[in-house]
Backbone as ProteinMPNN parsed JSONL, in Angstrom:
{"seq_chain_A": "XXXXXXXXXXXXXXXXXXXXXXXXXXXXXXXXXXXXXXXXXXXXXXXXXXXXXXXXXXXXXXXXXXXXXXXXXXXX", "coords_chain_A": {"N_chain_A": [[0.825, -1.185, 0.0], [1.533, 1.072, 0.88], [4.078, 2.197, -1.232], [2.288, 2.31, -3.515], [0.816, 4.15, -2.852], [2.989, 6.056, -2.582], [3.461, 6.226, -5.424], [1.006, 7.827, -5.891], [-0.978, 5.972, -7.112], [-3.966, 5.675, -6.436], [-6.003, 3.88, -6.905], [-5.177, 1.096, -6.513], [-3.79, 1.055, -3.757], [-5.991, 1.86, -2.287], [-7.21, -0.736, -3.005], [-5.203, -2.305, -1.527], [-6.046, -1.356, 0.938], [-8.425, -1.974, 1.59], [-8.457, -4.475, 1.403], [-6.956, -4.895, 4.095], [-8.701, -3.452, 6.004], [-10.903, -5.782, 6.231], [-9.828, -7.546, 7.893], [-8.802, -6.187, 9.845], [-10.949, -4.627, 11.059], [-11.595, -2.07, 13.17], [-9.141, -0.726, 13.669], [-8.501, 2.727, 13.12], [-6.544, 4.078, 11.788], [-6.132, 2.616, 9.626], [-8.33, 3.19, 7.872], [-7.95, 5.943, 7.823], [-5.899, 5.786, 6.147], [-7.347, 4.947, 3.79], [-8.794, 7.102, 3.336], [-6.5, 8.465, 2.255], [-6.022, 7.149, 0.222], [-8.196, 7.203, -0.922], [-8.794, 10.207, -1.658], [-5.976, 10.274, -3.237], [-7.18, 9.18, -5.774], [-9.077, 10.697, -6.124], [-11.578, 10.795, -5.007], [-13.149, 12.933, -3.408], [-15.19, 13.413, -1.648], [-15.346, 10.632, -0.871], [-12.866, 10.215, 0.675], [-12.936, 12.091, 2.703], [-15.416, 11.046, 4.176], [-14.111, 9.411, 5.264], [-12.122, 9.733, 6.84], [-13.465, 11.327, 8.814], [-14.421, 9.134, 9.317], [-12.768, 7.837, 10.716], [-11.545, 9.703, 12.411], [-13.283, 9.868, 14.508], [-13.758, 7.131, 15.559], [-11.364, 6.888, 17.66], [-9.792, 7.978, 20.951], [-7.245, 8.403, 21.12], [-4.845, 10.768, 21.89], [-2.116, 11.157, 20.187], [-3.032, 9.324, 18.11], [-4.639, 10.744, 16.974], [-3.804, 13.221, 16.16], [-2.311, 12.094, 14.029], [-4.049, 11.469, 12.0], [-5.179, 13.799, 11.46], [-2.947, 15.176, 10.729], [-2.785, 13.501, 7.892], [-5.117, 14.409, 6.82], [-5.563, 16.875, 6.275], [-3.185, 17.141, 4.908], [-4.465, 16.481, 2.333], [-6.247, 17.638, 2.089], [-8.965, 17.321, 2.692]], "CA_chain_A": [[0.0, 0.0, 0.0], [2.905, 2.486, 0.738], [4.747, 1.926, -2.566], [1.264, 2.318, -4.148], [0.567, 5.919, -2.356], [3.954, 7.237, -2.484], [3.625, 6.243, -6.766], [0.408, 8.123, -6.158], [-1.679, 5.148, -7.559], [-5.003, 5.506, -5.403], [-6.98, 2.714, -6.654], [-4.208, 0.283, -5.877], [-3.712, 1.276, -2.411], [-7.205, 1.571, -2.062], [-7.405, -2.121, -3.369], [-4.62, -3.001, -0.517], [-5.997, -1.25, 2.193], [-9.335, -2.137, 1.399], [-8.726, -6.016, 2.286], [-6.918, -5.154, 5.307], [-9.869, -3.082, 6.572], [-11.5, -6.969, 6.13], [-9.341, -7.98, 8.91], [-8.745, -5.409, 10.975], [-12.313, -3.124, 10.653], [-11.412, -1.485, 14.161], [-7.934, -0.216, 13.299], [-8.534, 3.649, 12.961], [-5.541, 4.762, 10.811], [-6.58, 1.938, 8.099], [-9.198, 3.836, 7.336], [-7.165, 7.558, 7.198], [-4.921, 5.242, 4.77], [-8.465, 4.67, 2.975], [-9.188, 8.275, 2.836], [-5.729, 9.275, 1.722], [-6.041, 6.478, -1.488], [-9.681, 7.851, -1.982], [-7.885, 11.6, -1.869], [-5.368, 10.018, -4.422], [-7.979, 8.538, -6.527], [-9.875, 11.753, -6.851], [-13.338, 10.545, -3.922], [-13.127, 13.56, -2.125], [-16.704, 13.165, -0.388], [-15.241, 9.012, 0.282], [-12.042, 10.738, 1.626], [-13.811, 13.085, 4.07], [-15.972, 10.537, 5.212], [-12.764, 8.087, 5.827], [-11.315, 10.389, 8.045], [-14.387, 11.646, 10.107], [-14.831, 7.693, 11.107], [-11.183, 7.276, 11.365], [-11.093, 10.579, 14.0], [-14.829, 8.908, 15.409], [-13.112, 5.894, 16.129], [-10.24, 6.905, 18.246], [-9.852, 9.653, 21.779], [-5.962, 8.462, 21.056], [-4.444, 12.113, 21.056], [-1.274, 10.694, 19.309], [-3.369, 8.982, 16.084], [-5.755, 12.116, 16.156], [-2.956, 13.759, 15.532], [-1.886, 11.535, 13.015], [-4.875, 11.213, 11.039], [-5.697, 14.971, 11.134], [-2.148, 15.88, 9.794], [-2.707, 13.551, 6.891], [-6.233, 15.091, 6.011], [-4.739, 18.452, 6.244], [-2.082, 17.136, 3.733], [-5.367, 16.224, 1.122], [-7.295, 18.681, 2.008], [-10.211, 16.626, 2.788]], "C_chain_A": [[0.873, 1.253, 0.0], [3.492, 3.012, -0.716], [3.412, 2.829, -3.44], [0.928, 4.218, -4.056], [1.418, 7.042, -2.827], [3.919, 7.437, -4.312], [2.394, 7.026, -6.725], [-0.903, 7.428, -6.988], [-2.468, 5.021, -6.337], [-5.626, 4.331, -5.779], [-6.024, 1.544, -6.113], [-4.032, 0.297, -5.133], [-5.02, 1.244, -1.987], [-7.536, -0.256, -2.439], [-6.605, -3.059, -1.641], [-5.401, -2.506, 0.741], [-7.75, -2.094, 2.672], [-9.735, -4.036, 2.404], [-7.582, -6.104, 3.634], [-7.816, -4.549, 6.486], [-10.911, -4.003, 6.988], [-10.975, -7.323, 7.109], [-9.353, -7.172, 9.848], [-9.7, -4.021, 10.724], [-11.995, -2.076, 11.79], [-9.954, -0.936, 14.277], [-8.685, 1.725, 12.529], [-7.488, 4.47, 11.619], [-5.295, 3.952, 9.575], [-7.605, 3.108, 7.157], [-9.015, 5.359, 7.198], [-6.657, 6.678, 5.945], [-5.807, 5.199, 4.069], [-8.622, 6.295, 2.563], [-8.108, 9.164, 2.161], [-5.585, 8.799, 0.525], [-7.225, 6.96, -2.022], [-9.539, 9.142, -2.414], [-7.091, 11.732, -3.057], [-6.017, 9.617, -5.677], [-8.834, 9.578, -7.084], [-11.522, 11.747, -6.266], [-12.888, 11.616, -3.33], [-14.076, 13.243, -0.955], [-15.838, 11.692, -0.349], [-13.99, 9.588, 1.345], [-11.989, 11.598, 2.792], [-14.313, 12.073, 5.011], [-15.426, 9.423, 5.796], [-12.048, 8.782, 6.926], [-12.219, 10.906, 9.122], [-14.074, 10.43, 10.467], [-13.673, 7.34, 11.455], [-11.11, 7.891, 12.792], [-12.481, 9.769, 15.201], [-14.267, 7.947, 16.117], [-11.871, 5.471, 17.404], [-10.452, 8.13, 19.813], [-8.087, 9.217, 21.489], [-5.377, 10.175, 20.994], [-3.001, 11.926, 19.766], [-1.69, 10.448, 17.847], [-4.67, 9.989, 15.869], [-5.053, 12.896, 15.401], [-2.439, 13.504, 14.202], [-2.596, 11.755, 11.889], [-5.628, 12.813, 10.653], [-4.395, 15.543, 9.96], [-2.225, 15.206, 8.321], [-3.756, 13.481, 6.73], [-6.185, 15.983, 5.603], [-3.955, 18.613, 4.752], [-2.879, 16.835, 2.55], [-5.676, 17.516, 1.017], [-8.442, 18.73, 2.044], [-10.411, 16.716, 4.46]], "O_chain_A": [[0.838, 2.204, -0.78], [3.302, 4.146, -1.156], [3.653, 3.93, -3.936], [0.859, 5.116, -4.894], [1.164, 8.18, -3.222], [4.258, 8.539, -4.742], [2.243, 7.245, -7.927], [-1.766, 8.163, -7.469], [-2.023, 4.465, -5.333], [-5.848, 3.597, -4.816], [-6.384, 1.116, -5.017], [-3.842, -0.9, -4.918], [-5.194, 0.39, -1.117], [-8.376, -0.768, -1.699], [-7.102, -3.939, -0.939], [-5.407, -3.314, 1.67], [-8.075, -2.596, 3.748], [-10.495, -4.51, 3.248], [-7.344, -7.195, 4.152], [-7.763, -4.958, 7.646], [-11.762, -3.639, 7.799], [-11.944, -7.676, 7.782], [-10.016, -7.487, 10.836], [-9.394, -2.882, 10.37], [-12.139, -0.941, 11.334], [-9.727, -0.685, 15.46], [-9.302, 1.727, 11.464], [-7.86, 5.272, 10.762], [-4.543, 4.299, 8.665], [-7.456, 3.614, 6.045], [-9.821, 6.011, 6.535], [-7.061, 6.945, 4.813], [-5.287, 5.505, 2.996], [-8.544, 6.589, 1.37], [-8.376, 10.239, 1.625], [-5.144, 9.527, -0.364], [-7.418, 7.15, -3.222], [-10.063, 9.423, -3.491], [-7.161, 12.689, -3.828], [-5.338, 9.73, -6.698], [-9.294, 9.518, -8.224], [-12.453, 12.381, -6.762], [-12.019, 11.324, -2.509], [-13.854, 12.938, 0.216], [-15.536, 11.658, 0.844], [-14.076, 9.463, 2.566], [-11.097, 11.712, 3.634], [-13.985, 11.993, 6.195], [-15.962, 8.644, 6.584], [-11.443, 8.191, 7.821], [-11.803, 10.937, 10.28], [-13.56, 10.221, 11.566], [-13.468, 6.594, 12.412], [-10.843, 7.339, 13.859], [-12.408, 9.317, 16.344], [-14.317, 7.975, 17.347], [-11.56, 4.382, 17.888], [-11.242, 9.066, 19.687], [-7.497, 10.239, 21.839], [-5.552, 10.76, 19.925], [-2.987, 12.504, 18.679], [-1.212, 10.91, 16.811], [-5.455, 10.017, 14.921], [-5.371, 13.283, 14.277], [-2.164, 14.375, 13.377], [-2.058, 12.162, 10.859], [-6.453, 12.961, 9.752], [-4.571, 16.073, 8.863], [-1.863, 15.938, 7.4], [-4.007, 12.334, 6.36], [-6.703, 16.205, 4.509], [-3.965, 19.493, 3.892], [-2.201, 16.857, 1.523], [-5.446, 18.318, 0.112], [-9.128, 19.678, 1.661], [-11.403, 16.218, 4.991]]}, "name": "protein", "num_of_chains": 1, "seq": "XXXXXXXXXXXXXXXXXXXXXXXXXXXXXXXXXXXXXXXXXXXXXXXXXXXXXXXXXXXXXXXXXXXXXXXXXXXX"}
């Protein structure tokens, strides 16, 4: 999925993160990684609403942090 992001290929990363979201649905910063391949892909509205349930999902202040700076970095 990394490889995939950093080449800027959203559906592909979206493809990887997609079936680890199948395993691990309760993992919070899967689903920023979802909204930053739907960001790359060109979903804004899916990339918005990947990062509200990502921040929903968490009071972590550490991966709020996380997952706000890379929404910030979309712009979603």
């Amino acid at each position: 999925m990394r490889v995939y992001l950093r080449q800027e290929d959203g559906e592909a990363a979206l493809a990887d993160v997609e079936h680890l979201i199948e395993h691990q649905p309760n993992e919070p910063i899967l689903f920023a990684m979802r909204g930053l391949a739907k960001a790359i892909a060109g979903d804004g509205p899916g990339a918005a609403a990947d990062f509200d349930r990502a921040q929903a999902m968490t009071d972590d202040p550490e991966l709020l942090s996380v997952i706000e700076l890379i929404r910030t970095e979309t712009g979603y």
